[in-house]
C-alpha positions as CSV (number, residue, x, y, z in Angstrom):
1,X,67.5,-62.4,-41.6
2,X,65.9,-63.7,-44.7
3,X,68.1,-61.1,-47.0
4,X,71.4,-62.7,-44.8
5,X,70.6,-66.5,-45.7
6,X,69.9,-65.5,-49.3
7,X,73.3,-63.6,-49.9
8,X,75.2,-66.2,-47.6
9,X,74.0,-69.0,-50.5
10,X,74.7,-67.0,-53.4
11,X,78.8,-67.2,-53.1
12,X,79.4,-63.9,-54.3
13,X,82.5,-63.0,-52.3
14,X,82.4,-59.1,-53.6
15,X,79.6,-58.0,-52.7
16,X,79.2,-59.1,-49.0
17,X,81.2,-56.4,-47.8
18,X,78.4,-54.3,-49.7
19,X,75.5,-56.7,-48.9
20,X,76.4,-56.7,-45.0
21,X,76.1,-52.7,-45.3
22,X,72.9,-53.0,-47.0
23,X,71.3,-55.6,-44.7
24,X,72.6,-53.4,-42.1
25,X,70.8,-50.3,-43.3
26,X,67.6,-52.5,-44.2
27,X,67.7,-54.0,-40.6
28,X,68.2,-50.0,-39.1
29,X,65.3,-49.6,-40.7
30,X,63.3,-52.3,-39.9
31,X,63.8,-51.7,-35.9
32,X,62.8,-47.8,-36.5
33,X,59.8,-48.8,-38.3
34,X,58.8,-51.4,-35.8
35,X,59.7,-48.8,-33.2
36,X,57.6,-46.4,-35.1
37,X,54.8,-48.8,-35.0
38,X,54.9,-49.9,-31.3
39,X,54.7,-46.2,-30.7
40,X,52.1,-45.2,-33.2
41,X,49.8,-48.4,-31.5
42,X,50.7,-47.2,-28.0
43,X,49.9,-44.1,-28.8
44,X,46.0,-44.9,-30.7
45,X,46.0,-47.1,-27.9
46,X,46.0,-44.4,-24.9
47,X,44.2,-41.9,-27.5
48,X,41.0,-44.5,-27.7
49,X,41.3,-45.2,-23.4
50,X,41.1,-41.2,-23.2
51,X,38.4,-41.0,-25.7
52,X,36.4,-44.0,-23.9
53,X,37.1,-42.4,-20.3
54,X,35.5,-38.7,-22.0
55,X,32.8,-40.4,-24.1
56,X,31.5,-42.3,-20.8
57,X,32.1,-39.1,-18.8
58,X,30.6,-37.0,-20.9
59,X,27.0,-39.6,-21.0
60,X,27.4,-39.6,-17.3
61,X,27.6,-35.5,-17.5
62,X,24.5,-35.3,-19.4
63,X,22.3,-37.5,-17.6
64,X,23.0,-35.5,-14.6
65,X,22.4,-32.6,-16.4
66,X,18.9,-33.8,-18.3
67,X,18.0,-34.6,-14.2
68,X,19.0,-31.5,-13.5
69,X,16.7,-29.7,-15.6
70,X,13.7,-32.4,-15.0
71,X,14.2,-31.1,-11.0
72,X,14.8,-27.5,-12.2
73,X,11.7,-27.4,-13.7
74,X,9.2,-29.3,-11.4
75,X,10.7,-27.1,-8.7
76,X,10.0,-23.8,-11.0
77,X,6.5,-25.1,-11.8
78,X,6.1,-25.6,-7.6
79,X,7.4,-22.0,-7.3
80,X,5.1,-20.6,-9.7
81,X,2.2,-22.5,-8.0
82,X,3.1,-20.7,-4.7
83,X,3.7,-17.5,-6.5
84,X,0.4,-17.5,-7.5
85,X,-1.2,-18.4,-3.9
86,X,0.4,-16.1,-2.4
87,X,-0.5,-13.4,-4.5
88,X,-4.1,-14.7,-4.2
89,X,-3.7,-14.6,-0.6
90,X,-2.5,-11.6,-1.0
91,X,-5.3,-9.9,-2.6
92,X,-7.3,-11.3,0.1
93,X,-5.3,-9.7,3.1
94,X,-5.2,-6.3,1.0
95,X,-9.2,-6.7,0.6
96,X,-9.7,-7.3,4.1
97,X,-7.1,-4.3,5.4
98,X,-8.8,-1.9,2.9
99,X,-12.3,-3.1,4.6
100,X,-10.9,-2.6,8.4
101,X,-9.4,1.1,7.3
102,X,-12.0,1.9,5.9
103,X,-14.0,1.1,9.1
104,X,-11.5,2.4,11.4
105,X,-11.3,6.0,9.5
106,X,-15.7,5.6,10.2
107,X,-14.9,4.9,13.9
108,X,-12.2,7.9,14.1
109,X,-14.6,9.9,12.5
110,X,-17.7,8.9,15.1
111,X,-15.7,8.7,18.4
112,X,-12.9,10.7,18.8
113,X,-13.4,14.0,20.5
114,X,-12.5,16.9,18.3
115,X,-11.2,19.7,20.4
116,X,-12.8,23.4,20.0
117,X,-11.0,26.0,18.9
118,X,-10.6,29.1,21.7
119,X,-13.0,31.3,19.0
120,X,-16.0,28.2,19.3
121,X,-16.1,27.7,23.1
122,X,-15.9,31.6,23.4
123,X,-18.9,32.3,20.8
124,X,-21.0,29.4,22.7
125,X,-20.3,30.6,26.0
126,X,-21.6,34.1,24.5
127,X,-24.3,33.1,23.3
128,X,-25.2,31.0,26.3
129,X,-24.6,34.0,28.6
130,X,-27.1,36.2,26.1
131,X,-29.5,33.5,26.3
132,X,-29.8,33.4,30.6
133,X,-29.6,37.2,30.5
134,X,-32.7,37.0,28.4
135,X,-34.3,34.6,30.6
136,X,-33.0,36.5,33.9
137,X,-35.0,39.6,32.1
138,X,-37.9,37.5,31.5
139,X,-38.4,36.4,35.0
140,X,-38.3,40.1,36.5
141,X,-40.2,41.3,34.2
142,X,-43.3,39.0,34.7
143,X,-45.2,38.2,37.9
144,X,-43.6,35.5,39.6
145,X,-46.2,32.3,40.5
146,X,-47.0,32.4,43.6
147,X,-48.0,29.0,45.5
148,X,-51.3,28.6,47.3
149,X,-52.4,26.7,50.3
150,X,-54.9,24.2,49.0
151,X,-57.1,24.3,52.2
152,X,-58.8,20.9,52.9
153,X,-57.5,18.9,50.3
154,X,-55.0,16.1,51.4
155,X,-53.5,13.3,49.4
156,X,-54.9,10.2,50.0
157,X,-53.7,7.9,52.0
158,X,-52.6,10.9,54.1
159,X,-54.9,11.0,57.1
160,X,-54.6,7.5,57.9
161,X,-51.9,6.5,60.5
């Protein structure tokens, strides 16, 4: 508009055919540029409200995560506190299992009846038969006791009725 007034009070009459072309082209260029620039802002514009919405996602993000980890690892330290009671406990129990085995294989060993083999029972019985043959022998062989009357004698308390 400026460039219009100034040519319209210079008077040249040749050159406003020319000028009016030139202050056309000037004022094409104008608008594209302003375009250009209404564009260029709108787009820094949206480009710094998306790197705003990510920067405060992003914080949000990593506090979650650094509370995250601070859980992560009191729950791992819990974990490794129980890991290790229960193997304690553990020891104990084994301790205690290996004590009643052990006991239990003494028991087996005291009261359950071991069965005889057919040889044993047959070489006992042998040998017991042998030994009441011997005895049989023994009591043939020898005078037999004979009982006497004891004449006279009584056992006190006897007589009395």
């Amino acid at each position: 508009k400026i460039l219009q007034d100034y040519y319209a009070k210079d008077g040249t009459q040749g050159h406003e055919s020319e000028a009016s072309n030139i202050l056309g082209l000037l004022e094409v260029i104008e608008s594209d540029l302003s375009k250009g620039i209404t564009d260029a802002m709108t787009t820094e514009d949206a480009a710094t409200a998306a790197h705003y919405l990510q920067t405060m996602q992003n914080k949000v993000e990593k506090k979650m995560k650094e509370q995250d980890i601070k859980y992560k690892v009191k729950e791992a330290a819990e974990l490794d506190k129980q890991v290790a009671e229960t193997k304690s406990d553990l020891e104990g129990v084994q301790n205690e299992l290996s004590a009643v085995l052990s006991y239990l294989g003494m028991l087996q060993k005291q009261c359950i009846a071991k069965a005889e083999s057919y040889a044993e029972r047959s070489a006992r019985r042998q040998a017991e038969i042998v030994g009441l043959r011997e005895a049989l022998k023994i009591l043939e062989e020898e005078t037999t006791f004979l009982q006497r009357h004891a004449y006279g004698r009584k056992l006190r308390g006897a007589g009395k009725k």
